[in-house]
N, C-alpha and C positions, 0 to 999 in steps of 0.2 A: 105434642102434635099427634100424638098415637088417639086412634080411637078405640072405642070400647071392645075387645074381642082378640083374634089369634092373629100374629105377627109374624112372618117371615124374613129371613134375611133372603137377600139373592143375589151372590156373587160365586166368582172362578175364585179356582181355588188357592191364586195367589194375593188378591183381593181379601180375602177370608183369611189369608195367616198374617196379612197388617193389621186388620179389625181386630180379632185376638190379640195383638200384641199393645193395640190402644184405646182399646174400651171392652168393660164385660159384654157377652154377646147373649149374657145368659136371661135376659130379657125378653126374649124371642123364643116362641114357640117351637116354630121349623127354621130348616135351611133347608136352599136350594140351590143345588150347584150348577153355574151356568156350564152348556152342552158346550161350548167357544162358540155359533155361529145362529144368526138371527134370522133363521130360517123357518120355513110352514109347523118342522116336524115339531120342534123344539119348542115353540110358541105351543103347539098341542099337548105336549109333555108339562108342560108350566102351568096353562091353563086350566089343565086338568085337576093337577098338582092343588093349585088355588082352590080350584071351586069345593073338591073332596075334601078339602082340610078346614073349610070355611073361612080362608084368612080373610082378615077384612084390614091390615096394615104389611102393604109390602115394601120393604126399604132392599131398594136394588142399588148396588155400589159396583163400579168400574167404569170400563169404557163403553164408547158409543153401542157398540153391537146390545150388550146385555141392557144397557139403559135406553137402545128403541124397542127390544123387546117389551122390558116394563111399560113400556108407553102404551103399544100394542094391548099386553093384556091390561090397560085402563080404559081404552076407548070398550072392548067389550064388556068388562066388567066396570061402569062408572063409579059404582059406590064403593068401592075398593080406594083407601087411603093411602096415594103413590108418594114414596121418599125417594128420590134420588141422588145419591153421592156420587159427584163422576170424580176418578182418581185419574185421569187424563185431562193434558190440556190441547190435547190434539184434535178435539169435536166438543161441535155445540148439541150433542144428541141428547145430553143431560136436560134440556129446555126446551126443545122445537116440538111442535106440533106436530109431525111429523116421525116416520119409520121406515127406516130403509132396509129391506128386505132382499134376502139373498137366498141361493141353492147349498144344499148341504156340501156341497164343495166350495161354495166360499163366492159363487158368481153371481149377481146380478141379479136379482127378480123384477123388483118395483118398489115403488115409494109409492105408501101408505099416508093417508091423512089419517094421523092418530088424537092423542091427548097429551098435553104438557102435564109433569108433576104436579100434584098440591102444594109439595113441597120439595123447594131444591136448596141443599146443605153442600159448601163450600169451605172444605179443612185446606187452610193454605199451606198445611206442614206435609200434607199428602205430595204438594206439588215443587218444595224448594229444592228437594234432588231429583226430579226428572231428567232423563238427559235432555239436552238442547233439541234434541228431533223433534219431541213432542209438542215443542211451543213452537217450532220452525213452520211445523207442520199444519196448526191451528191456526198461524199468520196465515199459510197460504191460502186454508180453508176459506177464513174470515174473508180476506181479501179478494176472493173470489164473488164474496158477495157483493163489493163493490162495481166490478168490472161487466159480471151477466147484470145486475140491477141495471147499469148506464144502458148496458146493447141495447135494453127495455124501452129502457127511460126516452132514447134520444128516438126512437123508431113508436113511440106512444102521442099519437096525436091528441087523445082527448084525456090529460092528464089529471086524476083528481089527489085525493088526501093521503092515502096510502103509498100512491106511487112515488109524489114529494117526499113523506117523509123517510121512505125504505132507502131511496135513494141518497137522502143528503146524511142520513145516520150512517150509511157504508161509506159515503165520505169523509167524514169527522173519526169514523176508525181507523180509517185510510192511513190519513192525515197523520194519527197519531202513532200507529203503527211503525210508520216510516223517521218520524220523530224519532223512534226509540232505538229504531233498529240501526239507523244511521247515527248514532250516538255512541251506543254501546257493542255493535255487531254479534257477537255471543257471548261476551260477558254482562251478561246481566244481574244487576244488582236485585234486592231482594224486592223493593216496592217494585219494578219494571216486572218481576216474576207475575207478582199480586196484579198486577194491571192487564198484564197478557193475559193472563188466566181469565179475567171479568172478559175481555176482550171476546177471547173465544168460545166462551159458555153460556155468557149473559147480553150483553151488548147483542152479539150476535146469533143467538136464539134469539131473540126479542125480533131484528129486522127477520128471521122466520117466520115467527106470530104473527106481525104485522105484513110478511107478506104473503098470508093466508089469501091478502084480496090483492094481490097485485103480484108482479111477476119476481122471482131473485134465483133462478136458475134456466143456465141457459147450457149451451154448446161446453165450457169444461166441461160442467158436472156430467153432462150425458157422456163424453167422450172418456171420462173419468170410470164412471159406471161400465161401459162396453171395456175398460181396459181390464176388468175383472174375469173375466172369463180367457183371457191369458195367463193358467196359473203361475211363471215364474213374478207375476207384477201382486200376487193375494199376498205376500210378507213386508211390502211396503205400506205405510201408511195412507191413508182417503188423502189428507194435503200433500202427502209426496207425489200421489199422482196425477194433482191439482197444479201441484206446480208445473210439471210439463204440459196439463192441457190447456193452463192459462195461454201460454206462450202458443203454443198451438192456434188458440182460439182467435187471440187478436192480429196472425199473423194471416190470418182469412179472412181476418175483418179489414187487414191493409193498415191497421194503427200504430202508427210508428211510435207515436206519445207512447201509449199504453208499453209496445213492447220495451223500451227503455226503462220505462218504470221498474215494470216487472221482471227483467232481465238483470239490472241492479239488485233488486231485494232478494234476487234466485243465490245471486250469486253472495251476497253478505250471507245469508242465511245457510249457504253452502247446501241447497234443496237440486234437485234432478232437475234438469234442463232438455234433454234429448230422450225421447223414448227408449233408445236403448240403458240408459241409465237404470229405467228401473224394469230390465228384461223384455223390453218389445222390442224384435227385429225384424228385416225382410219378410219373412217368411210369415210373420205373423199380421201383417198389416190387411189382408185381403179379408181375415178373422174380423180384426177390429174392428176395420170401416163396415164391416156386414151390420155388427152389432151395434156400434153407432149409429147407423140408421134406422134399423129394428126400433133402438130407444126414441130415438127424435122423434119418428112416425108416433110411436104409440103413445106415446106422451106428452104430442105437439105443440113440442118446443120450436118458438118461432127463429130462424137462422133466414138470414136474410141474401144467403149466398147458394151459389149448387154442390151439389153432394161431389161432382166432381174435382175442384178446386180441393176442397177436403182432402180427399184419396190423395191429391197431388203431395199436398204439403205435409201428412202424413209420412209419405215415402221421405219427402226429401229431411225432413228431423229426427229421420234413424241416427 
């Protein structure tokens, strides 16, 4: 799948001592060692990196951050030959169109309409010892796309193809999801491993892709996003702090179904429930809800409720 010309790899530096230890890397022209954080500077650093070296095959392996970066440098550079390995099953960044974009301390910038890989490679030996957080965490992600999809869905008068299918495919994940997880709880066996993992990187990039023309983020994700700019919450993972903003989200939307649902799979999955779990307290809420709204405005996200209700319930899930 390589094309004709100069090869880079592009991963952190722990990513690069697995590759070393399970395939020669001597194949590859350059390396590039990711900065940790998928920010302006670092994308300028990379992209420079690229263009001066003439690569024209970049295989970027790790997690979300360095593999929206790569995505990043393919929407500007298209002709450039994108591999992506994600060695996490905590994000689908490895396949979404999509790039989320942060400050060099780790908070919040924007999302990026990017480029998906050419190619995306899935070593299932990468993922059979991760700890349980990472798949815990890619459930909640995933599952998050079900729950903003529906707020869409059921608030979308003039429904057409896209919005059908984004919706009833985050259902059928849902569905399966909960099958698994109410089965096995955290012991999970090896194909349950292999399933989640498609789950979180494929399945659900794809309702991404597909919902390029219709809506699949809503109220978590933004309140998710704003909770980045509270540094004790940047050492948690994107689905840990999905899981407290699901419960957030539909506890303002009044949905009692929903929060059962997902109050259940918090607690199998043994994910953060309360904002202070994962370092948000009193003091920080006045922070939050600023940058929550910041986000919604600028990125108008449709919520169907007022910003005060919010504040409210905010406070009271410390």
């Amino acid at each position: 799948n390589l094309k004709k010309g100069k090869t880079a790899l592009f991963f952190d530096r722990y990513v690069r001592s697995i590759f070393i230890k399970k395939a020669d890397t001597n194949f590859a022209d350059e390396q590039i060692i990711f900065g940790g954080e998928c920010c302006p500077e670092e994308f300028r650093r990379v992209f420079l990196f690229v263009k001066e070296k003439n690569i024209k095959n970049l295989i970027a392996s790790g997690g979300g951050k360095i593999l929206d970066l790569a995505k990043y440098i393919k929407k500007i550079i298209p002709e450039i030959n994108l591999i992506n390995i994600p060695t996490s099953a905590a994000t689908c960044a490895a396949f979404t169109p999509v790039s989320v974009i942060y400050n060099k301390d780790g908070s919040y910038l924007n999302t990026l309409d990017t480029k998906p890989p050419d190619v995306l490679i899935i070593d299932y030996e990468f993922f059979m010892n991760l700890p349980f957080v990472f798949f815990a965490a890619g459930v909640m992600d995933t599952l998050a796309k079900f729950y903003e999809t529906e707020l869409f869905y059921k608030n979308e008068k003039n429904k057409n193809f896209f919005d059908n299918y984004t919706r009833d495919l985050a259902n059928i994940l849902k569905k399966n999801i909960f099958r698994i997880i109410n089965r096995y709880r955290t012991n999970l066996k090896e194909k349950d491993k292999i399933f989640l993992t498609d789950c979180n990187i494929i399945y659900s990039g794809l309702i991404s892709c597909v919902g390029s023309f219709t809506v699949t983020s809503s109220i978590a994700h933004a309140l998710a996003h704003a909770m980045t700019f509270i540094p004790a919450t940047r050492k948690y993972l994107h689905g840990e702090h999905i899981s407290v903003t699901l419960i957030i989200q539909e506890q303002l939307l009044g949905n009692k179904k929903h929060i059962i649902e997902i109050e259940k799979i918090i607690t199998k999955l043994d994910m953060p429930f309360k904002l202070s779990d994962i370092g948000i307290f009193e003091q920080d809420i006045d922070l939050l809800y600023e940058k929550y709204r910041q986000i919604k405005q600028r990125e108008k996200i449709y919520i169907p409720v007022n910003d005060d209700l919010m504040y409210n319930i905010m406070k009271k899930h410390i």
